[in-house]
C-alpha positions in Angstrom: 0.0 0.0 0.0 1.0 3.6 -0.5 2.4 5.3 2.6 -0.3 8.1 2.2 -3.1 5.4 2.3 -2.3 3.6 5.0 -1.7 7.3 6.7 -5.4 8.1 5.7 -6.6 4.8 6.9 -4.7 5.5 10.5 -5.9 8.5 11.0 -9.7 7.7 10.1 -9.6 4.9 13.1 -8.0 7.5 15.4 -10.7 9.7 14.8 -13.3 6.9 14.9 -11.9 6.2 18.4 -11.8 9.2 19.3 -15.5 10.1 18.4 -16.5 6.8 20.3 -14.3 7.8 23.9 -16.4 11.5 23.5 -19.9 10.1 22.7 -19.7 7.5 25.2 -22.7 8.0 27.8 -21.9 6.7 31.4 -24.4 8.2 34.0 -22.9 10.5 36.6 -25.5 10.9 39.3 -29.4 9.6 39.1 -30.7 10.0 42.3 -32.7 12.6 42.4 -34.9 14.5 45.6 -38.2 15.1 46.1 -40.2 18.2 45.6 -40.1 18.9 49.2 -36.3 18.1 49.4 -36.4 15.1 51.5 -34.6 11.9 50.4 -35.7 8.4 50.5 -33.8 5.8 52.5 -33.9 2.2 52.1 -31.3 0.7 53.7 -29.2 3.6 54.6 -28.5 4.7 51.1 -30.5 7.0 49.1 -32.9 5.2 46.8 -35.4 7.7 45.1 -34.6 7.7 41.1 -36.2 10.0 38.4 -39.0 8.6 36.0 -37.4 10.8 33.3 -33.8 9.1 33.8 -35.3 5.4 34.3 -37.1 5.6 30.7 -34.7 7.7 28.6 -31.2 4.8 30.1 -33.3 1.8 31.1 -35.4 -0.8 29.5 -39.2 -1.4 31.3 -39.3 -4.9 31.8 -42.6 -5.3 34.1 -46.2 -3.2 32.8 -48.5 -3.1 35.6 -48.7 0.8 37.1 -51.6 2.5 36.1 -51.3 6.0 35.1 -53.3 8.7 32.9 -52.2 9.1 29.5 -53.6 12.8 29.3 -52.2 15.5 31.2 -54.2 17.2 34.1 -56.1 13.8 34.7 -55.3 11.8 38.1 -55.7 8.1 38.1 -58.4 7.9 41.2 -59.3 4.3 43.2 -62.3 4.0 41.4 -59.9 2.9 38.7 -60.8 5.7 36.4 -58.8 8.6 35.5 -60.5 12.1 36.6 -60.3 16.0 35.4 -63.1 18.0 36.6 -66.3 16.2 35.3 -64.2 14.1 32.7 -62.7 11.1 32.8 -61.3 8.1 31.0 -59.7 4.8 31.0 -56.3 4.8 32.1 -52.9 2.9 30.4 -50.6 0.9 31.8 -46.9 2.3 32.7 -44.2 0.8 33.2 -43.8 -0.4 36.7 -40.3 -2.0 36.8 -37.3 -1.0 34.7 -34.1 -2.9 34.2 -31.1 -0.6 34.3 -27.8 -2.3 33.4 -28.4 -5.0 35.9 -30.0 -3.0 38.6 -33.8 -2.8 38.7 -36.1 -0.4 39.9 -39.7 -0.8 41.2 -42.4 1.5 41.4 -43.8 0.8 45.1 -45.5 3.5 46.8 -45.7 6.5 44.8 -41.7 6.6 44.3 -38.8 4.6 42.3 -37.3 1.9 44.6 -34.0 0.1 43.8 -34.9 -3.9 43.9 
């Protein structure tokens, strides 16, 4: 090969590399507090995680949370999903995510690590 092709080729895997070591997304802190800046402790270790975070880096393994698929509506007990005089059906959310290994349930109106 010609010493200026195999130069091109070298530097197009450098910058391949490179591009790959700056894109790569590794999570820096996901714990997150609650509107009324309390934490949640299970265990002695801060366990309350962010819906947004779980669905855009984890993968739901588990549907069986009920929520309201429209916003303003809360999901009542009567199993219904309520806004003023309206209401509707609700969906079903995702109530466990699988995040690298580590899984998080929804128990109790917050994100619990399993």
């Amino acid at each position: 090969m010609n010493k200026q092709i195999t130069f091109a080729i070298l530097i197009l895997i450098l910058i391949a590399f490179a591009f790959v070591l700056l894109t790569r997304k590794t999570p820096t802190s996901y714990i997150v507090q609650e509107e009324n800046g309390e934490n949640i402790k299970f265990d002695n270790t801060t366990e309350f995680v962010d819906q947004e975070w779980l669905e855009d880096n984890c993968n739901c393994i588990e549907r069986n949370r009920f929520e309201c698929g429209f916003e303003g509506f809360e999901y009542r007990d009567d199993g219904f999903c309520h806004k003023g005089d309206t209401f509707t059906n609700p969906v079903r959310g995702c109530s466990k995510y699988n995040c690298t290994g580590e899984d998080y349930s929804y128990i109790e109106e917050k994100w619990k690590k399993d």
